[in-house]
N, CA, C and O atoms as a GROMACS GRO file, in nm:
protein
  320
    1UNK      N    1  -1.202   1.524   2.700
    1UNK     CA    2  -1.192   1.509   2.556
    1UNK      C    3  -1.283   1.395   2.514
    1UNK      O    4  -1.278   1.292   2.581
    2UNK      N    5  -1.373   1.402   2.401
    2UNK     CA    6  -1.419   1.317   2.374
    2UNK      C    7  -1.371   1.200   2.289
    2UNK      O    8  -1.258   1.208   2.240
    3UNK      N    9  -1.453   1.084   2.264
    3UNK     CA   10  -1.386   0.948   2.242
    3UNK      C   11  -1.303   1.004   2.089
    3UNK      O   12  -1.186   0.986   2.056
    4UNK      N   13  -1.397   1.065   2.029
    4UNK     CA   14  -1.319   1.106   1.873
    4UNK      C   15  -1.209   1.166   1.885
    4UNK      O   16  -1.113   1.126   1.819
    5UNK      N   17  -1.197   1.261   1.958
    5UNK     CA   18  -1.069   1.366   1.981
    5UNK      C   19  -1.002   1.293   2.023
    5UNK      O   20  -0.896   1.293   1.960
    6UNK      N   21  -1.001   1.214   2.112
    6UNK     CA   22  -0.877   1.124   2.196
    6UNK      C   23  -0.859   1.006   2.087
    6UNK      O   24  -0.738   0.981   2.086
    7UNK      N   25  -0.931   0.918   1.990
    7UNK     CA   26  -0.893   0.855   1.856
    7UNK      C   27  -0.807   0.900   1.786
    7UNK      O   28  -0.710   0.829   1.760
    8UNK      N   29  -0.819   1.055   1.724
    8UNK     CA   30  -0.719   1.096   1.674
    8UNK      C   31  -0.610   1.163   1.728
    8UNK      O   32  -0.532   1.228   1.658
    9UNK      N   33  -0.598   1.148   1.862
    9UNK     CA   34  -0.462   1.216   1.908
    9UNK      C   35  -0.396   1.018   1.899
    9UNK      O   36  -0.287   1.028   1.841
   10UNK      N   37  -0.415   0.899   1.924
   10UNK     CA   38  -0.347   0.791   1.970
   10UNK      C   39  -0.354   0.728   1.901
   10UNK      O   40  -0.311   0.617   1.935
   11UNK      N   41  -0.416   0.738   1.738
   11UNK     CA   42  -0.395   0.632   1.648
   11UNK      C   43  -0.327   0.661   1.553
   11UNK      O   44  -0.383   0.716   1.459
   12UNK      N   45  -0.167   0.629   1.545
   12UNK     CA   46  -0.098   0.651   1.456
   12UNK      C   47  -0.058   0.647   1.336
   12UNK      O   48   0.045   0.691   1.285
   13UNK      N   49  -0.181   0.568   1.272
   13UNK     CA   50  -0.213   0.558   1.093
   13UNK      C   51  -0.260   0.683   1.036
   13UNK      O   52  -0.254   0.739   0.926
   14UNK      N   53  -0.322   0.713   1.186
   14UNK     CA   54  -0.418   0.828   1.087
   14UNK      C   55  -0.325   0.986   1.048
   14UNK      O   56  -0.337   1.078   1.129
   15UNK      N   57  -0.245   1.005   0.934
   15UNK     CA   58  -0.214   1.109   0.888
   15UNK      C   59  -0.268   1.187   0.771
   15UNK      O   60  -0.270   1.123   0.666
   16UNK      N   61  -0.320   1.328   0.764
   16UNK     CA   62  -0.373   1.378   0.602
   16UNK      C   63  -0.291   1.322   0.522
   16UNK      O   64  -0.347   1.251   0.439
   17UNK      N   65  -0.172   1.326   0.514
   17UNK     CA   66  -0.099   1.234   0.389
   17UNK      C   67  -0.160   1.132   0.324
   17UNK      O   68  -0.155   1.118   0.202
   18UNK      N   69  -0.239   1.035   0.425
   18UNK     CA   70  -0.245   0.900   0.384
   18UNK      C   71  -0.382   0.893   0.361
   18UNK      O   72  -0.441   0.786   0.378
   19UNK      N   73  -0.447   1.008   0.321
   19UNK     CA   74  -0.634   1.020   0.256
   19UNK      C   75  -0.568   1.034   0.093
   19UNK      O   76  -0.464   1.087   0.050
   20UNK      N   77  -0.677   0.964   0.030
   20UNK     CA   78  -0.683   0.975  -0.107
   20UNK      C   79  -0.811   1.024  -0.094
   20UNK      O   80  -0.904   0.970  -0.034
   21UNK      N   81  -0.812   1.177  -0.183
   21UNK     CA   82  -0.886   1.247  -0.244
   21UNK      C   83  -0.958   1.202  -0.321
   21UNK      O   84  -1.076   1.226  -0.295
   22UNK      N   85  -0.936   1.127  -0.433
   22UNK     CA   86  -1.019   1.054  -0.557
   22UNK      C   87  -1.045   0.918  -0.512
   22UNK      O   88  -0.965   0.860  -0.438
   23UNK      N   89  -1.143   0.872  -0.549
   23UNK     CA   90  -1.178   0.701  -0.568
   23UNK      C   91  -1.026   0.649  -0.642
   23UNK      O   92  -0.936   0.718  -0.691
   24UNK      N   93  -1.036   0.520  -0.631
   24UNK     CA   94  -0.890   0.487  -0.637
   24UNK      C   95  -0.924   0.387  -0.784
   24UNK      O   96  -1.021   0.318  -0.814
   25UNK      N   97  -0.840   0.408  -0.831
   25UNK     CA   98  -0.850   0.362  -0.988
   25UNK      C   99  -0.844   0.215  -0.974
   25UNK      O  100  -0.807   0.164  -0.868
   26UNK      N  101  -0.887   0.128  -1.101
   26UNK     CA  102  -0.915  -0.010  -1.106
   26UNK      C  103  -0.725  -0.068  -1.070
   26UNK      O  104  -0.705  -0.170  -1.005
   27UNK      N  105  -0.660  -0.022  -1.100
   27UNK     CA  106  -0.545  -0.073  -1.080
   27UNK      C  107  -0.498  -0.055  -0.926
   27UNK      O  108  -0.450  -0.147  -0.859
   28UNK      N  109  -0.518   0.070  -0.884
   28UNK     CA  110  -0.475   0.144  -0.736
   28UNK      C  111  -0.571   0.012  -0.633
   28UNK      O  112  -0.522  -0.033  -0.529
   29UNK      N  113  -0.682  -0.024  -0.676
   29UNK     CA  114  -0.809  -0.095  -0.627
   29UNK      C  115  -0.687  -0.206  -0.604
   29UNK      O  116  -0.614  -0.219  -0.505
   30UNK      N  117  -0.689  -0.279  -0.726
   30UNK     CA  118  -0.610  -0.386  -0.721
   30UNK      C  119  -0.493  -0.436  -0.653
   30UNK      O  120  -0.473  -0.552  -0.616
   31UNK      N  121  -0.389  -0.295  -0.638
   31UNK     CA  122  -0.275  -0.335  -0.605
   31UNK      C  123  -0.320  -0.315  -0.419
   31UNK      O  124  -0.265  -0.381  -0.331
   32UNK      N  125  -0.391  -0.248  -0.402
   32UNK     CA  126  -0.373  -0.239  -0.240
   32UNK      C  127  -0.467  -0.350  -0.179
   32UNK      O  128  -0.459  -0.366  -0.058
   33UNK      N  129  -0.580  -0.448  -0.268
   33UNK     CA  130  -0.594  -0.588  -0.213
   33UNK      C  131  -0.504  -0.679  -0.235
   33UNK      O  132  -0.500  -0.790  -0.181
   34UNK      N  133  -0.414  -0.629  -0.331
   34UNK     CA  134  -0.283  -0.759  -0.316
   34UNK      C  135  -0.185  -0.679  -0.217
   34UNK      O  136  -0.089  -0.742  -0.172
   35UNK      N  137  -0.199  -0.574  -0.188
   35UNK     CA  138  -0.098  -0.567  -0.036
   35UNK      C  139  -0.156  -0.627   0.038
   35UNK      O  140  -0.112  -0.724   0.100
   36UNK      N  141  -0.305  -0.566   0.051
   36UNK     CA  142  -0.373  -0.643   0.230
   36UNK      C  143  -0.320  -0.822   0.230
   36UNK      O  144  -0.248  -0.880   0.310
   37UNK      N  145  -0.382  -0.869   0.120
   37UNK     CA  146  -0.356  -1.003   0.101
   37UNK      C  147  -0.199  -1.044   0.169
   37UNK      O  148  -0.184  -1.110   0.272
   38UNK      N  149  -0.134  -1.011   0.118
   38UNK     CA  150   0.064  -1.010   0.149
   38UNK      C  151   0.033  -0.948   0.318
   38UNK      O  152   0.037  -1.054   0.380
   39UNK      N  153   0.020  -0.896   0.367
   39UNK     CA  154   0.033  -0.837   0.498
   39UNK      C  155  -0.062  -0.896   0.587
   39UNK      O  156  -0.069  -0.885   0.709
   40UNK      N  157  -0.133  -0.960   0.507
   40UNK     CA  158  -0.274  -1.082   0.611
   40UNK      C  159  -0.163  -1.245   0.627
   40UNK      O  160  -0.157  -1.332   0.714
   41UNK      N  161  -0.123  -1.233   0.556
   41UNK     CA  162   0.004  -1.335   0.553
   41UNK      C  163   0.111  -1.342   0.649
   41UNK      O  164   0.187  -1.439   0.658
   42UNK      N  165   0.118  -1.198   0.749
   42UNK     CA  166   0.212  -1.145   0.805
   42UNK      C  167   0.366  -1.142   0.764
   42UNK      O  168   0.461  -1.167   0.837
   43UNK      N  169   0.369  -1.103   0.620
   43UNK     CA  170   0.442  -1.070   0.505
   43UNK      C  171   0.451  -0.886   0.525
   43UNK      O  172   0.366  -0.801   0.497
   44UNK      N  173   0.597  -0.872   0.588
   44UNK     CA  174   0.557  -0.710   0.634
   44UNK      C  175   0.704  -0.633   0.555
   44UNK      O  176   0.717  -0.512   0.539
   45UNK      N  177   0.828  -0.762   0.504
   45UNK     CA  178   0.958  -0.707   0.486
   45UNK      C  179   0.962  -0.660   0.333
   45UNK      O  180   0.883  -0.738   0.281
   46UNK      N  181   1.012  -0.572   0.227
   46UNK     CA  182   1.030  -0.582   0.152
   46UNK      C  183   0.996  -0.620   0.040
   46UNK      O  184   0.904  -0.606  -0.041
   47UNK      N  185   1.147  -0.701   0.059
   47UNK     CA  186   1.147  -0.838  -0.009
   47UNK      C  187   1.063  -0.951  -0.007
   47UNK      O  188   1.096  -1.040  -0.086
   48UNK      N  189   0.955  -0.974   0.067
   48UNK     CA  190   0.890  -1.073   0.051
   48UNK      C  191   0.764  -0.991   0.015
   48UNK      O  192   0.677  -1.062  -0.036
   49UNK      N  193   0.727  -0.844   0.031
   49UNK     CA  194   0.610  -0.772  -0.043
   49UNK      C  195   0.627  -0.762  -0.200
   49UNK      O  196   0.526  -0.737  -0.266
   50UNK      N  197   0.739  -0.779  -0.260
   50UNK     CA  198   0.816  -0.809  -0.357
   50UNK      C  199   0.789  -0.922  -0.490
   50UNK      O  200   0.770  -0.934  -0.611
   51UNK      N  201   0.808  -1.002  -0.340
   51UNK     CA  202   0.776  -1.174  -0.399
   51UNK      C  203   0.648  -1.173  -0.393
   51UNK      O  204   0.585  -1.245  -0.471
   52UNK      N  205   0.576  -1.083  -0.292
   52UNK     CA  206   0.433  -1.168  -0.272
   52UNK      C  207   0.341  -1.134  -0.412
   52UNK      O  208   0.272  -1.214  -0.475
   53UNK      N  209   0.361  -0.983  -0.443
   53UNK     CA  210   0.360  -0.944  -0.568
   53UNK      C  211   0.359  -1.010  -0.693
   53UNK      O  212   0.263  -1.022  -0.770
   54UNK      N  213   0.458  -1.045  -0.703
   54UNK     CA  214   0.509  -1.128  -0.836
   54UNK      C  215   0.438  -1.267  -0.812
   54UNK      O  216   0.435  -1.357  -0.896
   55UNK      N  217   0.400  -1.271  -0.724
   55UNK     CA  218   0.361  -1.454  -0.704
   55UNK      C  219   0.231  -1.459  -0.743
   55UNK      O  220   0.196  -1.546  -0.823
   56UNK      N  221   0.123  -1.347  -0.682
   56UNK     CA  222   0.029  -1.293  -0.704
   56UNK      C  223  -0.012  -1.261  -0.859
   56UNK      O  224  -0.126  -1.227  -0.891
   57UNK      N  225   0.092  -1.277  -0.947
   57UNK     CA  226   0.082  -1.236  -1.092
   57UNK      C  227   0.060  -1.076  -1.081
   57UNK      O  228   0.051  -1.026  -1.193
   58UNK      N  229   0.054  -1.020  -1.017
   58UNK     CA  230   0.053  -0.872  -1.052
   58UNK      C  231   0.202  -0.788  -1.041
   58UNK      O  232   0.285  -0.766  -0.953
   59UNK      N  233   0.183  -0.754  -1.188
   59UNK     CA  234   0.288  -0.678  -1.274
   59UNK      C  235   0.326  -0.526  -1.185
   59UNK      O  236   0.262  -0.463  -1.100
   60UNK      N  237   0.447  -0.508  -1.243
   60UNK     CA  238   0.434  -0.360  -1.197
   60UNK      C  239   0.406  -0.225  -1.254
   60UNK      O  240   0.327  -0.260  -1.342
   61UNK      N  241   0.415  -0.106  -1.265
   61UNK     CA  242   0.354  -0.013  -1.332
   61UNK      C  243   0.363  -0.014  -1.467
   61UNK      O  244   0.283   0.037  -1.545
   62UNK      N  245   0.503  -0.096  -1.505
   62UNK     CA  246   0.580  -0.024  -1.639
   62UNK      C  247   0.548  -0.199  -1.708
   62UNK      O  248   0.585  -0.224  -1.823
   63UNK      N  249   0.478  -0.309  -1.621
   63UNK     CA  250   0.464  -0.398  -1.702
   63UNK      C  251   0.501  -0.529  -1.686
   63UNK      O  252   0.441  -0.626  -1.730
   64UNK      N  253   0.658  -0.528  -1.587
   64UNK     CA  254   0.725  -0.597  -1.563
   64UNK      C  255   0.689  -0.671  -1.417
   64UNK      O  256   0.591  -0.639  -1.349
   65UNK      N  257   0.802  -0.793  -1.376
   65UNK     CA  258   0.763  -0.826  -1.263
   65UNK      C  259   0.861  -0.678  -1.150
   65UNK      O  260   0.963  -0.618  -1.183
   66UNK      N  261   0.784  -0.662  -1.027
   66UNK     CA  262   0.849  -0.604  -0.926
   66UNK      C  263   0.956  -0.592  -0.916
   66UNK      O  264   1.019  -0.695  -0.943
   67UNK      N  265   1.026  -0.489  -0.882
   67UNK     CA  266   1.202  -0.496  -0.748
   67UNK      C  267   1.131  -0.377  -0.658
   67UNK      O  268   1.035  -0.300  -0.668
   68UNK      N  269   1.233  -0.407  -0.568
   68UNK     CA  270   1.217  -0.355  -0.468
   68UNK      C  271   1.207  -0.177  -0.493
   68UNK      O  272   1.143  -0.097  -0.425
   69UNK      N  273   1.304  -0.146  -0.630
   69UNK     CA  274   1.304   0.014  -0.656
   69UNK      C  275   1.180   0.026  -0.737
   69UNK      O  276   1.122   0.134  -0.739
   70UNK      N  277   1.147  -0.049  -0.785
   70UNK     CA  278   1.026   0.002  -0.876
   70UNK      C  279   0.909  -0.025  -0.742
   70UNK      O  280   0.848   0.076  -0.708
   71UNK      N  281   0.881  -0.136  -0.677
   71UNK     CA  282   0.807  -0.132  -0.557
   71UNK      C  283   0.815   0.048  -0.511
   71UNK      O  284   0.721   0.121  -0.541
   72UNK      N  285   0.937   0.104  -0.438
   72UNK     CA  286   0.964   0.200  -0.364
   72UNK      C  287   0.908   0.313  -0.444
   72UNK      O  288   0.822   0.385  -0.392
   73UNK      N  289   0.950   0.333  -0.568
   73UNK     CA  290   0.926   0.450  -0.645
   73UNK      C  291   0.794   0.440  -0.706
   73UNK      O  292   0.774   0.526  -0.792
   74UNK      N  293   0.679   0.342  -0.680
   74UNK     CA  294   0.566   0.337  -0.711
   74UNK      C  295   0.453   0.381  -0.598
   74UNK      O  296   0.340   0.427  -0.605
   75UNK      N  297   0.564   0.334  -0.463
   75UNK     CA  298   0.451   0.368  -0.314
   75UNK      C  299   0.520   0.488  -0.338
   75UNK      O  300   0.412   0.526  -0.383
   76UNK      N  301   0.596   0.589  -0.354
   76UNK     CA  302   0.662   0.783  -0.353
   76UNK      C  303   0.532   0.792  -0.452
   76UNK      O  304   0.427   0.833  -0.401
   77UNK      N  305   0.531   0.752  -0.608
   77UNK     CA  306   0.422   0.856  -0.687
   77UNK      C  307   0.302   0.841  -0.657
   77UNK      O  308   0.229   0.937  -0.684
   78UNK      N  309   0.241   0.724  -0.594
   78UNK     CA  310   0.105   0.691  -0.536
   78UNK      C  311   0.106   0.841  -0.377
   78UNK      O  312   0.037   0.941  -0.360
   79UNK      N  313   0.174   0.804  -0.328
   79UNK     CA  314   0.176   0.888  -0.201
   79UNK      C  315   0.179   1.032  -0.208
   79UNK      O  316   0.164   1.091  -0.100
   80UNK      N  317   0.202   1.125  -0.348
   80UNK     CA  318   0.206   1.226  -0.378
   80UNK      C  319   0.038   1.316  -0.348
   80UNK      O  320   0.026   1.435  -0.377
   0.00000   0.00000   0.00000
């Protein structure tokens, strides 16, 4: 098997789910360098992706600061 074929049988990020089709909008842009940022931190729970959020000044969809359900129900409609 070659090196590519054997990459995608053992690297477990890689699912079709997790390709975005479109360029990712100025906001989508935004919010997933303030994840990397929070997770370069080794900030991996929740609640502190939560905080890291809100600390970060970035709002959540509807305007407000983060919770954890609006966090959750924002990574479900992004992931659609």
């Amino acid at each position: 098997m070659n090196r590519t074929a054997t990459a995608r049988f053992t690297e477990p990020y890689l699912e079709p789910r997790q390709t975005h089709p479109d360029p990712l909008t100025p906001y989508e842009d935004k919010l997933a360098g303030s994840l990397m940022e929070i997770f370069g931190t080794g900030t991996h729970d929740l609640p502190g992706v939560v905080e890291g959020l809100n600390g970060l000044g970035l709002h959540g969809p509807d305007g407000r600061p983060w919770t954890e359900d609006t966090f959750r129900a924002e990574m479900r409609r992004l992931g659609r």
